[in-house]
C-alpha positions, 0 to 999 in steps of 0.5 A, a space after each residue: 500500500 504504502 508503495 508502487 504496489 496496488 494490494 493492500 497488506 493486512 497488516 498495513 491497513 490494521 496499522 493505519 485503521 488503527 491510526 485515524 479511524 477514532 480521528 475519522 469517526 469524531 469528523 464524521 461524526 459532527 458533521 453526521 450528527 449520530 455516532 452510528 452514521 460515523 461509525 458507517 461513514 468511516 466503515 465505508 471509506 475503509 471498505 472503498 480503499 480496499 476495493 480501489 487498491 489506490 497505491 499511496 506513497 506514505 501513510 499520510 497519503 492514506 490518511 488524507 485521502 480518507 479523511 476527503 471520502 470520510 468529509 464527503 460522505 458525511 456531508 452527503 448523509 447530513 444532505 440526505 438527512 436533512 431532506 428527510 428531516 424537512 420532508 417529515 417537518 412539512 408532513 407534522 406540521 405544528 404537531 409536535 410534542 414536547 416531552 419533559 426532562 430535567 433542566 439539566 438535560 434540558 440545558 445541555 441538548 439545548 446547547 448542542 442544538 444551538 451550537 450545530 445550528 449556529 455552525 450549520 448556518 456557516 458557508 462550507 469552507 468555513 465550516 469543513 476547517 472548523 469541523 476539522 480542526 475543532 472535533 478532528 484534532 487536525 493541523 493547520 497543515 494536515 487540513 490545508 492537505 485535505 482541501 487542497 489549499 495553503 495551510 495560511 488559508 486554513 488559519 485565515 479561514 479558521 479565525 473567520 469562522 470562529 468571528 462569524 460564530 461569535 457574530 451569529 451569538 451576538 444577533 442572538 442576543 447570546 453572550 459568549 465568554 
């Protein structure tokens, strides 16, 4: 794998699932929304680079080729998803109930709702950084390599998307410290 040869060595492909798959999962999962749909994601990368035999030169290579598929298909499910979810919407039209929990519980899914819909609400490529950097642990550089643009553009991108984050709280009337 990890030369001019096309076949994939078990061994080669334990040690990079190993490496970037909990990486790969958390990506994937922020921009999929449900840790199932990640693990899936993820699952499905794996299974497409055994199947294309792609030769890469350096375990990087793999990584980064990965990570591309995993955005992809996790953009493309949250896509799908939000179809569905849009379609059901219209279909219960004001027909919805409210369950009550604690205020705790309350609280906290109200602030992760809050959260992914002020990231939601951010253009793509600020968004793809920002999910990157934030819940994929990844480098200026390495996400620079994964969209194919300057790692100087990925901190510039990064620093607008945190300001349109804090600009989206401040319409709401949010305070943020």
């Amino acid at each position: 794998m990890f030369s001019n040869e096309a076949s994939l060595d078990e061994r080669e492909l334990r040690l990079l699932y190993d490496a970037v798959a909990p990486m790969l999962v958390r990506v994937a999962y922020r921009i999929a929304g449900t840790e199932e749909a990640a693990e899936d994601i993820v699952h499905e990368a794996f299974i497409r680079l055994l199947e294309k035999r792609l030769p890469f030169a350096t375990r990087d290579d793999a990584k980064f080729w990965l990570i591309r598929v995993v955005k992809n298909g996790a953009l493309n499910y949250a896509k799908r998803k939000g179809r569905e979810a849009r379609a059901y919407e219209r279909w219960w039209r004001g027909e919805r109930a409210e369950s009550e929990s604690a205020d705790a519980e309350i609280l906290r899914g109200e602030s992760e709702k809050e959260v992914k819909a002020f990231l939601d609400r951010l253009p793509e490529n600020l968004r793809s950084v920002l999910v990157l950097k934030e819940y994929g642990g990844m480098s200026y550089k390495e996400i620079g390599r994964v969209l194919g643009i300057t790692e100087g553009n990925v901190k510039v991108r990064a620093f607008r998307a945190r300001e349109a984050l804090l600009a989206l709280y401040d319409e709401e009337g949010k305070h943020v410290s």
